[in-house]
C-alpha positions as CSV (number, residue, x, y, z in Angstrom):
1,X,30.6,37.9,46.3
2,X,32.1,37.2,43.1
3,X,30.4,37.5,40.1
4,X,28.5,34.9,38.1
5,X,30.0,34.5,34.7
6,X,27.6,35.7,32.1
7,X,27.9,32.2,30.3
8,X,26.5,30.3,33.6
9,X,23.6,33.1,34.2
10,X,22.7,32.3,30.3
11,X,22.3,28.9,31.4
12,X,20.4,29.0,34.2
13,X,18.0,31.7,32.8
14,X,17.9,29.0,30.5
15,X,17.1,25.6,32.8
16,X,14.2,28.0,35.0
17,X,12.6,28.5,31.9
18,X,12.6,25.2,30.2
19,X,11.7,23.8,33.4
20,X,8.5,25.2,33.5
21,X,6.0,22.5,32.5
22,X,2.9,24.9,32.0
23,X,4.2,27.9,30.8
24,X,1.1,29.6,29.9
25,X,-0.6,29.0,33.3
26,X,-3.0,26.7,31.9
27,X,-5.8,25.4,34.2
28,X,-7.3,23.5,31.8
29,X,-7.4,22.4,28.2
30,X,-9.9,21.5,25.8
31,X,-9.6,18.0,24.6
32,X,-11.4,15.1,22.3
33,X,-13.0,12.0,24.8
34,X,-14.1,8.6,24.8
35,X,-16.5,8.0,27.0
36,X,-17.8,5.0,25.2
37,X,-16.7,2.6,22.3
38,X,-19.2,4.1,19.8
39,X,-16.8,5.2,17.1
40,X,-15.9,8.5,16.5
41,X,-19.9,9.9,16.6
42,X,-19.6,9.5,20.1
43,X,-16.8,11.4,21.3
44,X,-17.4,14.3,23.3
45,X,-15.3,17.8,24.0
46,X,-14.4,18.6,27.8
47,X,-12.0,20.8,29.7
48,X,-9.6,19.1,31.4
49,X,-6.6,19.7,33.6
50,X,-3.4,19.8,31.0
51,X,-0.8,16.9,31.6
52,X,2.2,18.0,32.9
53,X,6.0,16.8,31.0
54,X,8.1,14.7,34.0
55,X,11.8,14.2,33.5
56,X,12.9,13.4,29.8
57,X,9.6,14.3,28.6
58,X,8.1,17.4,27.1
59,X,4.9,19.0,26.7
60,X,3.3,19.4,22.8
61,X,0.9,22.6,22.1
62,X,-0.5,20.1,19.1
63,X,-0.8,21.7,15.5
64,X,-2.6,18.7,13.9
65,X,-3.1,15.2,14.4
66,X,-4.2,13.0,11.2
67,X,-7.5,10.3,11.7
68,X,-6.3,6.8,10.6
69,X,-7.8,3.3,10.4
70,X,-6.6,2.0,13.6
71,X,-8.3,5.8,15.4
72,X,-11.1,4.7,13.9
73,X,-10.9,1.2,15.6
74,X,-9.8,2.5,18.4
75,X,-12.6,4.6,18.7
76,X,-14.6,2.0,18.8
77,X,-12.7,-0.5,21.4
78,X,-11.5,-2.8,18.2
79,X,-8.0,-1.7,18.3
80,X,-5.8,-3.9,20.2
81,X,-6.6,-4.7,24.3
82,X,-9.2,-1.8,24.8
83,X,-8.1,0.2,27.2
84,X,-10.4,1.8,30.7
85,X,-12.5,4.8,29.9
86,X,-12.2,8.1,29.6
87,X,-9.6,8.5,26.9
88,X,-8.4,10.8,24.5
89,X,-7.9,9.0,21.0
90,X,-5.5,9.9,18.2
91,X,-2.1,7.9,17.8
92,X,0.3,9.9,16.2
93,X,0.8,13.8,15.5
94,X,2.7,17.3,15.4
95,X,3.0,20.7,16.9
96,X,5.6,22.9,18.9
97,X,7.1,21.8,22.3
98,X,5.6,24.7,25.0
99,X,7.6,23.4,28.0
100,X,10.0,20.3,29.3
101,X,9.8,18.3,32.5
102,X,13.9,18.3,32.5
103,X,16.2,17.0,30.5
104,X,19.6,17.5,28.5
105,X,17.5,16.2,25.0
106,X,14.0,18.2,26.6
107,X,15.2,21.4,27.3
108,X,16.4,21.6,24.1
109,X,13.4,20.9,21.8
110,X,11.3,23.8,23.5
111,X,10.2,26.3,20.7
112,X,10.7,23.1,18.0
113,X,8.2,21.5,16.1
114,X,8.3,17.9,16.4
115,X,6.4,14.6,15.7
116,X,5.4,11.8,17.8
117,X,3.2,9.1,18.5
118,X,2.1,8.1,22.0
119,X,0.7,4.2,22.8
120,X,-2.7,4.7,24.5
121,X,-4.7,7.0,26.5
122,X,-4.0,10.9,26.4
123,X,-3.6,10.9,22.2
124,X,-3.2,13.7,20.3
125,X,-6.8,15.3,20.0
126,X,-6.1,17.6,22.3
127,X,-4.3,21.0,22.5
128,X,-1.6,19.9,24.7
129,X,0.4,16.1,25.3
130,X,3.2,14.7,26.5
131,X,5.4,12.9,24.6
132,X,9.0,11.1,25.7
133,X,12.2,13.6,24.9
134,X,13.6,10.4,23.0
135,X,11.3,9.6,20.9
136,X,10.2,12.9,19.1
137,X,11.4,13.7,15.6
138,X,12.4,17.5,14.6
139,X,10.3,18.3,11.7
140,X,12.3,20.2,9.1
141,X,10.6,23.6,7.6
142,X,9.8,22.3,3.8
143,X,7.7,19.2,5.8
144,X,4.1,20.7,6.1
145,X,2.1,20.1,9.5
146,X,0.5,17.5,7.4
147,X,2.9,15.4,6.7
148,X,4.6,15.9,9.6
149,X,1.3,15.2,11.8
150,X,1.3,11.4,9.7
151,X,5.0,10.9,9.8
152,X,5.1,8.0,11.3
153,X,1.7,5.6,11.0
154,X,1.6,5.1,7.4
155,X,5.1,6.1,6.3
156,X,7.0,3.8,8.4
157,X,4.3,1.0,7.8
158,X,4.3,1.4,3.9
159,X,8.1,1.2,4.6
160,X,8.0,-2.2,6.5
161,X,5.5,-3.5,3.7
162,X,7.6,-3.0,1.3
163,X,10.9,-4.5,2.5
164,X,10.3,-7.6,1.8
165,X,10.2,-7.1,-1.6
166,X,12.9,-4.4,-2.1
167,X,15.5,-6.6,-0.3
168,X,14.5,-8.9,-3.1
169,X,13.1,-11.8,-0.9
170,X,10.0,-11.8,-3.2
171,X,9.6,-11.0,-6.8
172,X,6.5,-8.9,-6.4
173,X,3.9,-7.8,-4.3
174,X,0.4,-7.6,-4.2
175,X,-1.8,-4.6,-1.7
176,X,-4.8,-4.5,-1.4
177,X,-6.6,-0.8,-0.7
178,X,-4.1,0.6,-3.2
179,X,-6.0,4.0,-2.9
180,X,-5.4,4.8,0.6
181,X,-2.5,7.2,1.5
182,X,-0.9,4.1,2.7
183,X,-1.5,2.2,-0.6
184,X,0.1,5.1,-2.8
185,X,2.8,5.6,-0.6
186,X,3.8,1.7,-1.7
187,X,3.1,2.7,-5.5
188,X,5.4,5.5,-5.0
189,X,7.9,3.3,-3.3
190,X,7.8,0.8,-6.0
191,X,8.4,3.6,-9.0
192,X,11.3,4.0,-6.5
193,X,12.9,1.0,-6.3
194,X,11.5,-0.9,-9.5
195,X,9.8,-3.9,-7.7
196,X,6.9,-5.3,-9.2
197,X,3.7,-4.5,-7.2
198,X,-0.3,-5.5,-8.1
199,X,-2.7,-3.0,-6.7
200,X,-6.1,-3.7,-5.7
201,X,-9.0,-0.7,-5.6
202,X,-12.7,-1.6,-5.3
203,X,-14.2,0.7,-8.1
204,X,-13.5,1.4,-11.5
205,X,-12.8,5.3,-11.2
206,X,-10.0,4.8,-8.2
207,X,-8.2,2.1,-10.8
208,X,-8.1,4.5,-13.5
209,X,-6.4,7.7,-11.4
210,X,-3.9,5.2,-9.8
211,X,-2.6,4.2,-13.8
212,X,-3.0,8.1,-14.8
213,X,-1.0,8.4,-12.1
214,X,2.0,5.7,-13.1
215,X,0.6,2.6,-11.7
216,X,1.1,-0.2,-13.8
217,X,-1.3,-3.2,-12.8
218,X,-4.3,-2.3,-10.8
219,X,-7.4,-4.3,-10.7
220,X,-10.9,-3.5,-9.8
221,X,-12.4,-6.5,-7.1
222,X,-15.2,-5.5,-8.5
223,X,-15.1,-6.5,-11.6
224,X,-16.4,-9.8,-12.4
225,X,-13.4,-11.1,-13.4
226,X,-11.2,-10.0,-11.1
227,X,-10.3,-13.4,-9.6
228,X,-9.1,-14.7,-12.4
229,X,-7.2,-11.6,-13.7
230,X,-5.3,-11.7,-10.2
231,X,-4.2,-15.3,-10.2
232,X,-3.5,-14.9,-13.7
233,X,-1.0,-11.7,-13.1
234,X,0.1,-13.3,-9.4
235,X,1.5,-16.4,-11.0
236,X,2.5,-14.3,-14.0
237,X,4.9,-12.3,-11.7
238,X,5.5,-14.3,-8.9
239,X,3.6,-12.2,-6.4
240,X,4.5,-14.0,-2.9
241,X,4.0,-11.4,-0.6
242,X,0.7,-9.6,-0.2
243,X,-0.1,-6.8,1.9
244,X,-4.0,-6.7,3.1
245,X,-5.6,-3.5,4.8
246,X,-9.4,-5.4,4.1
247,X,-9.8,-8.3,6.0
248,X,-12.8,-10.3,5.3
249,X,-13.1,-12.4,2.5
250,X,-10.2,-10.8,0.8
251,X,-7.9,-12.6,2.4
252,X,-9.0,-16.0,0.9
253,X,-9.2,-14.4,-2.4
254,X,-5.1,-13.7,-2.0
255,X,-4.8,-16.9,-0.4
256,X,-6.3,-18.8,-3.4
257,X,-5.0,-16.4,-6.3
258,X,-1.5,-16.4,-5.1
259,X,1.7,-18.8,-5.9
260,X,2.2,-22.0,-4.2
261,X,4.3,-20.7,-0.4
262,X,3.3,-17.0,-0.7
263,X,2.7,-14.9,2.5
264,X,0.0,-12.4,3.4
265,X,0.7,-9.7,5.8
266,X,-2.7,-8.6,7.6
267,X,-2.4,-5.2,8.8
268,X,-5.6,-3.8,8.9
269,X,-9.5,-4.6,9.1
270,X,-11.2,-2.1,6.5
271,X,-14.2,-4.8,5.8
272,X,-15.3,-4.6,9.4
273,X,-14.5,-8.5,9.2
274,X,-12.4,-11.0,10.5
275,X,-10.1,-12.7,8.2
276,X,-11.8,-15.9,6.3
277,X,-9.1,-18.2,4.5
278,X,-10.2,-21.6,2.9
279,X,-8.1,-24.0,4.9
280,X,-7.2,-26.3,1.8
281,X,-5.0,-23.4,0.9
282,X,-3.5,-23.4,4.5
283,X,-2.8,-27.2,4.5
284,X,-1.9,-28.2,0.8
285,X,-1.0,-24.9,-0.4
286,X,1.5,-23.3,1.9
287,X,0.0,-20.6,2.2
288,X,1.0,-18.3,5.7
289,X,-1.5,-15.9,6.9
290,X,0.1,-13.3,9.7
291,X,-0.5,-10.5,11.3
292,X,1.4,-7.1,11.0
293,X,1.3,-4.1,13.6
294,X,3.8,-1.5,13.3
295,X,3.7,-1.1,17.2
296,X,5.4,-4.5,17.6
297,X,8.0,-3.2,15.0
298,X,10.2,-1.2,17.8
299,X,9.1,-3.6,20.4
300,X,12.8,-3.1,21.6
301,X,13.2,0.1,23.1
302,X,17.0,-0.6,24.7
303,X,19.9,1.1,22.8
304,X,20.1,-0.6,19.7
305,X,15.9,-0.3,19.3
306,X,15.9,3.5,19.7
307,X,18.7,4.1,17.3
308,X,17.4,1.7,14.7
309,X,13.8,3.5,15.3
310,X,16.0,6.7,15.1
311,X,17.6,5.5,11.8
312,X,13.8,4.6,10.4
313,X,12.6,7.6,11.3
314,X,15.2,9.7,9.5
315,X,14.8,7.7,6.5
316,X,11.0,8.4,6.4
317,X,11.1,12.2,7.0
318,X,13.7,12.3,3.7
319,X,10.3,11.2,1.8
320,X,7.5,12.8,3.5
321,X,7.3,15.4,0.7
322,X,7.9,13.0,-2.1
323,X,7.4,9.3,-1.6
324,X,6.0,9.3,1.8
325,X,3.6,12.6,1.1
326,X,0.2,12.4,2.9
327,X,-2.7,14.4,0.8
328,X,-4.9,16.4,3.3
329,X,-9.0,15.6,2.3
330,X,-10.2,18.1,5.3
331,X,-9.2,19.5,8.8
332,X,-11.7,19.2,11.9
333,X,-11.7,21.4,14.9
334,X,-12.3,19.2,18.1
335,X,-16.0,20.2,18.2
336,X,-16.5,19.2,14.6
337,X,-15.2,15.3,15.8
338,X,-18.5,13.7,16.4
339,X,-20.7,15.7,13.5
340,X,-18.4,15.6,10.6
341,X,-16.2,12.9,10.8
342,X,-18.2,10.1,10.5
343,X,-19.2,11.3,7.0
344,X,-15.7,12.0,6.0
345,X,-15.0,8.3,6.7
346,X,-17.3,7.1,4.1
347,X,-14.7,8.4,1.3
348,X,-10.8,8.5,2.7
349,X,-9.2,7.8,-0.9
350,X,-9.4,11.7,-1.3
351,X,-6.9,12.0,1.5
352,X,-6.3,12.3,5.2
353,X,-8.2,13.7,7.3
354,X,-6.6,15.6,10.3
355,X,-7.9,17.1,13.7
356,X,-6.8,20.6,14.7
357,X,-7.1,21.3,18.2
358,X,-5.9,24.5,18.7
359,X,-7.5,26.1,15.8
C-alpha cells in the first residue's frame, strides 16, 4: 500500500482531534442554576453533565463571564419571555475553545480564546458552553479576560446609543446612569467624536469623578434643582435623543425636560419600575418613548446580518482597551454567586463584576 503523504496524515491527526467534543473526559461539570426566579441569592451550584459542541459549534472551557443588568433581571424571570426552569444564567463571556463538534471555522478556533454571547438557557456561569463557530470573536492578547468577557453587552450597546448622535441626526444626547460601565463607555465615545452629551448620576460624589474625569455636563437628580437645570441645558443644546437605563419616573422627567419631537430610547429597568410618562407630553409634545434591546439589533442572522455583526464586532474589540474598557469591581467563584453577589449589586459604579468558574 502506498504511503500517505505526510501533509494528509497532518490533517487527519488534526480532524480526530478537533473532533473530540470532551477532550478531557469530562463526566460532569460544575455549573451556576436557577431553580427559581429569586434573583441571584437563589441560585444554586450542581454538577451536571457538560454540553457537548454539534457541527459548526464548539465547546468554551469559560475564563470569566461579567454580571450585567439584564443577568440580574434575568435572574429574576424579568428579562424578556422567562424561560422553563432549570437554567444556567449569564449572557455573554470569554475563555479558550477545549474541543469542536466539526467544522472548517470550529476546528480551527480550538486552543483560541474567544468571546461570545449565547440567547438563553446554558449561559456562561459554568465551566464549559457551547457557543455557534460563526459567532465567536478571537480575542487579541493586549484585550484582558475582562474586557474580553463584556465585549459585546455594553460595548456594542453604548455603540448603538450613540449612533444617532455621531451620524449627526441629533445635536446632543442626554443618558441617564452615566456612572455605569455602560454610561462611561458613551462619555468616552463622545470625547471621541465631539458630540454633545448630558450625563445624569444620582449622587453628588459620582458627578464630581465623572467631570475629574473630562465630563463636561453632569447633573445630580438629586439635587433639588435638577429639573430645571436639565430642561434648561436640554433646550440649551438641543438634546433630542435620550438614552434611559432607569425606568420609573425618569422617563417622564426626560420626556418633560426635553425639546419639542425628542426621542427616548429605553434600554434598561434600574428603578425596579415600569416606565411612567405624562401623556400631555406624548400627545401635544411629540415626544416618542421606545424601547431598545440589543438582541433585536442582529435580528438578521442571513449573510448580510452576520457580516454586519462581524463588522460591529471588529469595530468594538479596536476599543475594548480604550473607549470600550470595562473596569473589574470583583471576581466571584460559582459558589460565591448566591452569598456575595447580592451585596456587590448595591454599588456597580465601581465596576463590573465577573463570575469565574473555573477558578
Amino acid at each position: 500500500m502506498p504511503r500517505r503523504p505526510a501533509c494528509c496524515s497532518r490533517w487527519l491527526r488534526s480532524r480526530s482531534v478537533s473532533t473530540r467534543v470532551n477532550p478531557e473526559g469530562m463526566v460532569t461539570m460544575r455549573a451556576a442554576i436557577l431553580e427559581s426566579f429569586s434573583g441571584p441569592a437563589s441560585v444554586v451550584v450542581r454538577d451536571i453533565p457538560p454540553p457537548e459542541p454539534g457541527p459548526g459549534e464548539v465547546l468554551v472551557k469559560v475564563t470569566c463571564s461579567p454580571v450585567n443588568p439584564s443577568d440580574v433581571l434575568y435572574c429574576s424571570g424579568l428579562y424578556g419571555k422567562p424561560p422553563q426552569l432549570p437554567v444556567t444564567p449569564g449572557f455573554e463571556g470569554c475563555g479558550v475553545v477545549a474541543a469542536s463538534g466539526g467544522g472548517f471555522l470550529a476546528d480551527r478556533l480550538i486552543g483560541k480564546r474567544v468571546a461570545g454571547a449565547v440567547q438563553a438557557g446554558r449561559g456562561f456561569w459554568s465551566q464549559y458552553v457551547v457557543l455557534k463557530a460563526m459567532e465567536t470573536m478571537v480575542m487579541p492578547p493586549g484585550v484582558t479576560n475582562e474586557s474580553a468577557a463584556s465585549a459585546f453587552v455594553n460595548p456594542l450597546t453604548a455603540v448603538a446609543l450613540a449612533r444617532p448622535v455621531v451620524e449627526g441626526r441629533h445635536p446632543a444626547m442626554i443618558q441617564t446612569a452615566a456612572g455605569s460601565q455602560l454610561g462611561r463607555m458613551i462619555i468616552r465615545l463622545s470625547q471621541r467624536h465631539g458630540f454633545r452629551l448630558i450625563n445624569i448620576v444620582h449622587r453628588k460624589s459620582l458627578a464630581d469623578e465623572l467631570k475629574s474625569k473630562g465630563a463636561r455636563h453632569v447633573l445630580d437628580s438629586s439635587d433639588p434643582g435638577f429639573k430645571h437645570d436639565l430642561s434648561t441645558l436640554a433646550h440649551e443644546l438641543g438634546a433630542t435623543w435620550a438614552a434611559d437605563a432607569v425606568a420609573g419616573e425618569m422617563t417622564g422627567i426626560l420626556a418633560s425636560c426635553m425639546p419639542q419631537g425628542s426621542t427616548i430610547a429605553v434600554y434598561g429597568v434600574l428603578s425596579g419600575t415600569e416606565s411612567r410618562v405624562n401623556p400631555g407630553d406624548l400627545i401635544f409634545r411629540g415626544q416618542t418613548v421606545t424601547g431598545f434591546w440589543l438582541s433585536g439589533e442582529f435580528k438578521d442572522r442571513g449573510p448580510l446580518g452576520l457580516a454586519r455583526i462581524a463588522m460591529r464586532m471588529r469595530h468594538a474589540t479596536s476599543l475594548l482597551e480604550t473607549d470600550l474598557k470595562t473596569e473589574a469591581q470583583a471576581h466571584l467563584t460559582l459558589d460565591q454567586i448566591a452569598t456575595k453577589l447580592p451585596e456587590l449589586l448595591k454599588n456597580t459604579s465601581k465596576g463590573k463584576i465577573y463570575i469565574t468558574p473555573n477558578a
